[in-house]
C-alpha positions in Angstrom: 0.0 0.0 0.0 1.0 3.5 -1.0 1.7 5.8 1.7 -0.5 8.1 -0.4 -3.9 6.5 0.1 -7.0 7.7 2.1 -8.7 6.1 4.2 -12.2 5.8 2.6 -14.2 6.5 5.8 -12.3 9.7 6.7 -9.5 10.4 4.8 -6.7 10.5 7.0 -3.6 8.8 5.5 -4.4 5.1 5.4 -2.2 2.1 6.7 -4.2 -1.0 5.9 -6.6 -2.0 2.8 -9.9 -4.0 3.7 -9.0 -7.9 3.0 -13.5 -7.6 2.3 -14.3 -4.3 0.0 -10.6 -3.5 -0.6 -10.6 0.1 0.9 -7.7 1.7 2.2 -8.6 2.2 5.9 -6.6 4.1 8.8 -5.5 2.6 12.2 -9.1 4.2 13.5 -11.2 2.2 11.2 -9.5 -0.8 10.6 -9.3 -4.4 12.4 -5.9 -5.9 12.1 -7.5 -8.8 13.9 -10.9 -9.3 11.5 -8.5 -7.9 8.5 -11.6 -5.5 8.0 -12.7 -2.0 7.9 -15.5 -0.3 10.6 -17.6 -0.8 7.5 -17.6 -3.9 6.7 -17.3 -4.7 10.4 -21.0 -3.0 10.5 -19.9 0.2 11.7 -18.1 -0.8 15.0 -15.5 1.5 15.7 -11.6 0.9 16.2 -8.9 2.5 19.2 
């Protein structure tokens, strides 16, 4: 991953991509552990 993509939910520089809709996602909306983002999580959030 490019350190130039955006997170799709809020656009802070992303860090991870979504292993289920392949969106770049931040360290805020992204489970390392699920390898998904808050969205496909259904829109439980990430600390």
């Amino acid at each position: 991953m490019s350190v130039k993509d955006l997170c799709h939910v809020c656009g802070e520089p992303a860090s991870s991509r979504c292993d289920s809709c392949g969106g770049a996602a931040c360290d805020s909306h992204y489970d390392a552990g699920s390898g998904l983002c808050v969205e496909c999580e259904g829109g439980r959030r990430f600390s």
